[in-house]
Structure formats: C-alpha cells, structure tokens
Rosetta silent file (secondary structure, phi, psi, omega in degrees, C-alpha in Angstrom):
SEQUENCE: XXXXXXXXXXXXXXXXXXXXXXXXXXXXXXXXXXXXXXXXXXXXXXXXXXXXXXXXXXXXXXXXXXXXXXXXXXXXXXXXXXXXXXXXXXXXXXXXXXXXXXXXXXXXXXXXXXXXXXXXXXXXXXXX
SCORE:     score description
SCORE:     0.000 S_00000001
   1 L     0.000  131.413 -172.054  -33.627   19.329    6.930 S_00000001
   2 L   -64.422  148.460  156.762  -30.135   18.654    4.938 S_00000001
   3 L   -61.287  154.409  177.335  -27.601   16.084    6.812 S_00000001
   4 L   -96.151  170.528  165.088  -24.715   18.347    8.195 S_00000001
   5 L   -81.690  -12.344  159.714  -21.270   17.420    7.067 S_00000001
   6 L   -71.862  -86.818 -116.163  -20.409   15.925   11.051 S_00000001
   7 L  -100.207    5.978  169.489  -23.556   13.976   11.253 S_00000001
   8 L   -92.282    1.955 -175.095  -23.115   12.092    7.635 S_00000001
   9 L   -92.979  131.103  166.421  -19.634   10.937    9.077 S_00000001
  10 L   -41.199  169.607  154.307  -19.180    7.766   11.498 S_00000001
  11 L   -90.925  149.381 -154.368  -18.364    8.142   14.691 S_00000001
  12 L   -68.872  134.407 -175.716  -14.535    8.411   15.581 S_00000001
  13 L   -98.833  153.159 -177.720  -13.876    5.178   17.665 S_00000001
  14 L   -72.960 -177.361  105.642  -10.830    5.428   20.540 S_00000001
  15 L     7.290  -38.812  161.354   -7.748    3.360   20.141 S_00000001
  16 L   -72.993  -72.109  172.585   -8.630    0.386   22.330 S_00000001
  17 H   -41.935  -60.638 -167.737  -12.310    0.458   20.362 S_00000001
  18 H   -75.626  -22.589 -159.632  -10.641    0.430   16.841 S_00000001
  19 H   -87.651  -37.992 -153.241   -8.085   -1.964   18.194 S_00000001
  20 H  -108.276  -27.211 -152.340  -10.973   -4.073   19.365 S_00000001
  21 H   -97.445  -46.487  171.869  -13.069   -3.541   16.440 S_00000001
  22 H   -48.030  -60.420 -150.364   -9.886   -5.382   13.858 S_00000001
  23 H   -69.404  -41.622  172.882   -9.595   -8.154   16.332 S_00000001
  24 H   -46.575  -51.130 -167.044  -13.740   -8.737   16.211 S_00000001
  25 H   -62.963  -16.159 -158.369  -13.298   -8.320   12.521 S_00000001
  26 H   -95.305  -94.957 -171.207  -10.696  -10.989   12.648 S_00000001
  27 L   -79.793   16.343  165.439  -12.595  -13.699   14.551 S_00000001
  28 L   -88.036   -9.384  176.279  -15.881  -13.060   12.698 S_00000001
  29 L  -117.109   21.546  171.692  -13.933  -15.030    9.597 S_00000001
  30 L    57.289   26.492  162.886  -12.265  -17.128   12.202 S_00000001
  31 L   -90.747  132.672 -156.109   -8.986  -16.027   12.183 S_00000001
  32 L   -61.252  161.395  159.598   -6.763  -18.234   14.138 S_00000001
  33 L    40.505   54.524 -171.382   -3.717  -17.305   16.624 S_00000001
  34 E   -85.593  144.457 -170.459   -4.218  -13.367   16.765 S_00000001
  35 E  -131.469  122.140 -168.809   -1.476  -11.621   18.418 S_00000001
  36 E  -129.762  122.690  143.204   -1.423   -7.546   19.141 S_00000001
  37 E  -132.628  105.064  168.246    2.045   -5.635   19.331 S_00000001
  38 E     1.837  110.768 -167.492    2.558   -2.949   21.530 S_00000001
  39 L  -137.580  -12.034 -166.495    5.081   -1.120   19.486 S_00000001
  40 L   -45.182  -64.788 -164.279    4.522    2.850   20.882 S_00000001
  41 L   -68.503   17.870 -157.058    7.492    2.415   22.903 S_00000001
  42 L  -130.337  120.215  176.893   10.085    1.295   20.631 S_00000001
  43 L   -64.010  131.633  170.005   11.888    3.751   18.236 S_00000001
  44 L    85.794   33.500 -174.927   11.834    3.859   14.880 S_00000001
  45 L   -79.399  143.236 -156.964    8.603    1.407   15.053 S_00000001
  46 L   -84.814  -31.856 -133.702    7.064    1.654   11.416 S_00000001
  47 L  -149.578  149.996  158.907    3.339    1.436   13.331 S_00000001
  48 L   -67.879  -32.293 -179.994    1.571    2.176   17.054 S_00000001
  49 E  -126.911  167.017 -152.244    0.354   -1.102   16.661 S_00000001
  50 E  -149.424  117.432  142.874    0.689   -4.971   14.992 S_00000001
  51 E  -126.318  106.920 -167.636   -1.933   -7.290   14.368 S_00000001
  52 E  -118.020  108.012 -166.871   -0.927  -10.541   13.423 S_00000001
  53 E  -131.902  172.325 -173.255   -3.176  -13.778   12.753 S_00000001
  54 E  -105.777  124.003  129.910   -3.334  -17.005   10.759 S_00000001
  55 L  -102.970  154.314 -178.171   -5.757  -18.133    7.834 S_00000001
  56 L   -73.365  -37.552 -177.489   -6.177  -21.446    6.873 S_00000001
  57 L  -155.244  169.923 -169.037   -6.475  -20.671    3.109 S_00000001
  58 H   -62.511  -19.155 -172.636   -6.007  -17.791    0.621 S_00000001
  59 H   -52.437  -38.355 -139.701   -9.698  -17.914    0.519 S_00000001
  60 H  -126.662  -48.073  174.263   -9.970  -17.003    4.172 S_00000001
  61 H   -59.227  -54.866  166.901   -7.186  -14.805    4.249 S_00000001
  62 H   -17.373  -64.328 -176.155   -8.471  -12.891    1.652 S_00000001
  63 H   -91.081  -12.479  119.341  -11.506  -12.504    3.275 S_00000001
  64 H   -18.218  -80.245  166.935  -10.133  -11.899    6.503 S_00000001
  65 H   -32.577  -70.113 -165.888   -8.683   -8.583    4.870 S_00000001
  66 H   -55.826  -65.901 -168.311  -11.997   -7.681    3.420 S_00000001
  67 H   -58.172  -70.580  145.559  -13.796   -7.984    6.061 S_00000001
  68 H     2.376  -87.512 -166.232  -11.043   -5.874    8.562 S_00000001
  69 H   -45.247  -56.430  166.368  -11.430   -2.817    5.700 S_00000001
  70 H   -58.240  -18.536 -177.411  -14.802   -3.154    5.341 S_00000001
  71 H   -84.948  -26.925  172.923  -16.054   -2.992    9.110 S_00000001
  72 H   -60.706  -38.274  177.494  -13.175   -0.150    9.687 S_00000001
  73 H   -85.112  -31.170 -176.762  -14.420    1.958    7.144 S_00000001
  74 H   -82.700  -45.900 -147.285  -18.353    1.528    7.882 S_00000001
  75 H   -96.409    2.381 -166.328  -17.960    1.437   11.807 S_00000001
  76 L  -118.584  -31.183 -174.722  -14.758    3.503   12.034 S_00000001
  77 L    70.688   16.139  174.257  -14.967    5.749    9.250 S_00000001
  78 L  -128.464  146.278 -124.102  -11.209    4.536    8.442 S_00000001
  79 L  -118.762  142.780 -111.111   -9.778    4.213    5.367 S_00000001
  80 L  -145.206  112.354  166.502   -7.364    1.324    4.432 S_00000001
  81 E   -98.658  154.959  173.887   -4.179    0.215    2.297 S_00000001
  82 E  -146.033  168.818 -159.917   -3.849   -2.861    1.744 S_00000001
  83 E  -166.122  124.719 -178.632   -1.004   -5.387    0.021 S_00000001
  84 L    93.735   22.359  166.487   -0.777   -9.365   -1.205 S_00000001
  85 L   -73.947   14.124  175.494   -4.413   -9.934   -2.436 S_00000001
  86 L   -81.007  -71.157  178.136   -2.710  -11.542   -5.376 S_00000001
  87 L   -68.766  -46.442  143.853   -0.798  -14.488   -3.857 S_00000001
  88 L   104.063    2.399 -176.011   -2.467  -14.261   -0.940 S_00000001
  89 L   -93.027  -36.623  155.876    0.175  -15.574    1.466 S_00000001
  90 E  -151.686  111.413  173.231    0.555  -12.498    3.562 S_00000001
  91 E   -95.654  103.637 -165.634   -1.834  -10.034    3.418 S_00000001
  92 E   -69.135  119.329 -161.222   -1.145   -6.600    4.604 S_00000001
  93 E  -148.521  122.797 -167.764   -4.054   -4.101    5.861 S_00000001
  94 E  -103.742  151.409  167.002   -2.464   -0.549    6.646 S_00000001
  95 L  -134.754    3.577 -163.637   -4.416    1.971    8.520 S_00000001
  96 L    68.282  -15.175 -179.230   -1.081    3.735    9.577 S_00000001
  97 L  -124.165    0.807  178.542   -0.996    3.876   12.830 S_00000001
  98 E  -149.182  111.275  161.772   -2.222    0.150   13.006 S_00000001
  99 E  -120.329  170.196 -152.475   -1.308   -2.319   10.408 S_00000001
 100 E  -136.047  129.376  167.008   -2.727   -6.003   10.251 S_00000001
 101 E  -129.060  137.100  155.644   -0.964   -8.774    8.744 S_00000001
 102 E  -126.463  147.266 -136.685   -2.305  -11.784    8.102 S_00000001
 103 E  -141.118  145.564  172.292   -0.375  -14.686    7.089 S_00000001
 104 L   -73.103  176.453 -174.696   -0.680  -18.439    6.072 S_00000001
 105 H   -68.865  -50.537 -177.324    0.926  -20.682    9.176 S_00000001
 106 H   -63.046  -24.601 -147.063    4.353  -21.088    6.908 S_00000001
 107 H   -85.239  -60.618 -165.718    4.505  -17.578    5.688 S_00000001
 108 H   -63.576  -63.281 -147.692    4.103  -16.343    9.898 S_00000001
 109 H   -62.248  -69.878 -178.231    6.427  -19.215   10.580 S_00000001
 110 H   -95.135   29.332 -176.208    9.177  -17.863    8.251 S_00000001
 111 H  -104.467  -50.170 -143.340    8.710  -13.716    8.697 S_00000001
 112 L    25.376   71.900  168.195    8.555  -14.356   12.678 S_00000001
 113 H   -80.459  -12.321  146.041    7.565  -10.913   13.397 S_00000001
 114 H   -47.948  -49.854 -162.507    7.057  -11.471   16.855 S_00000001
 115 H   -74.513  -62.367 -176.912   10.591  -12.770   17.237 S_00000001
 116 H   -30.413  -44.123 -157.826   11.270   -9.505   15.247 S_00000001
 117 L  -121.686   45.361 -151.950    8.997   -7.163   17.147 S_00000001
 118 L  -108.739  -43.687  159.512    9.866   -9.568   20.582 S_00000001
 119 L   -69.537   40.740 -170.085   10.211   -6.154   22.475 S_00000001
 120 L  -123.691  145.786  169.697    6.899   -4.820   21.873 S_00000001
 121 E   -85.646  124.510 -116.165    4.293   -5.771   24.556 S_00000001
 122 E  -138.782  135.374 -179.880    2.504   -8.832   23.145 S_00000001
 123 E  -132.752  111.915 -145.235   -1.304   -9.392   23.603 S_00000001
 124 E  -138.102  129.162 -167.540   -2.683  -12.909   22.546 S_00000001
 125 E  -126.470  145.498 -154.081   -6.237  -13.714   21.708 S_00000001
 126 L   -90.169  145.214 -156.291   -7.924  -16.360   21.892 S_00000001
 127 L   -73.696  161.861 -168.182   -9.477  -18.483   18.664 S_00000001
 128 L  -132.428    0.000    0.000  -13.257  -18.475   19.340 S_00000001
C-alpha cells in the first residue's frame, strides 16, 4: 500500500519539545553555558525564542550547528537557515520563530545578547 503524503512526514513536535529537542542537540556536542530567551513578550523581538551557548573551538561550533539542523529536520521535520560556517566565530541557526546562536566565549563576551535581550525571561542550562 503507497505511503500517504501525512504519514511520510515527521511528526510536528510542540514548542517546549522543539525547544527541548535544540537544547539536547546542543549538549550532545557538549555545548557549554546554554541560555534560552523568552522574547514573546517584548515588541519588535526579531524571534519567539533565543538560544545561546558556547563552543570551545570552530570545530565544535561548527558541529554544534550541524548537529541542531540535522536532528530538527529528521525529528522535527524543520527546516533551517543558517549563517558564519566560514569563520566560525558565531554561528547562527534560524528556524524563525527560534534562532540559535552559538558563539566562541569572546565573540558571546563582546555581542552580550543577554545584556541586550536582559528583558526577556532567561532560562539557564546546565553543562552536562
């Protein structure tokens, strides 16, 4: 019996779950000093969401990224922009209503988007 076109598609994950599924995606490449910010309430917020963590090297940021698109797109079914795999210093991963930056320690150190984004409700996870 043919696949339908609903049952060859993942299934749609909530808000929390895709939220939850970045930050897993995150500490399976061990990225340090993740941070989630609440941004719904605040006008003219580019995003619903923030997700902001540290790699150690471009290597690991890099792959950070990769990993984040790829597990979004197999277990999420959602599809990804992403910006700064060249340099590699801050790496951007858009999903539109949640984008993920990840940043060497100087890079986060001199954007300070938390300080930026310091009225957004701030969620802080812990390195595993």
């Amino acid at each position: 019996m043919p696949r339908t076109k609903a049952s060859s598609k993942s299934p749609t994950k909530t808000e929390s779950e895709f939220l939850a599924l970045i930050i897993d995606s995150i500490q399976d490449i061990k990225g340090k000093n993740i941070v989630q910010l609440d941004l719904r309430h605040l006008p003219d917020a580019p995003a619903s969401f923030f997700i902001i963590c540290e790699g150690e090297s471009n290597t690991q940021i890099k792959a950070i990224a990769g990993n984040v698109e790829r597990r979004a797109k197999a277990e999420a079914g959602q599809k990804s922009h992403s910006e700064g795999q060249l340099g590699a210093r801050w790496v951007l991963v858009d999903f539109f209503d949640v984008i993920v930056h990840i940043f060497d320690k100087e890079t986060r150190k001199y954007y300070e988007l938390e300080d930026l984004w310091s009225d957004a409700k701030s969620t802080e996870y812990k390195n595993i």
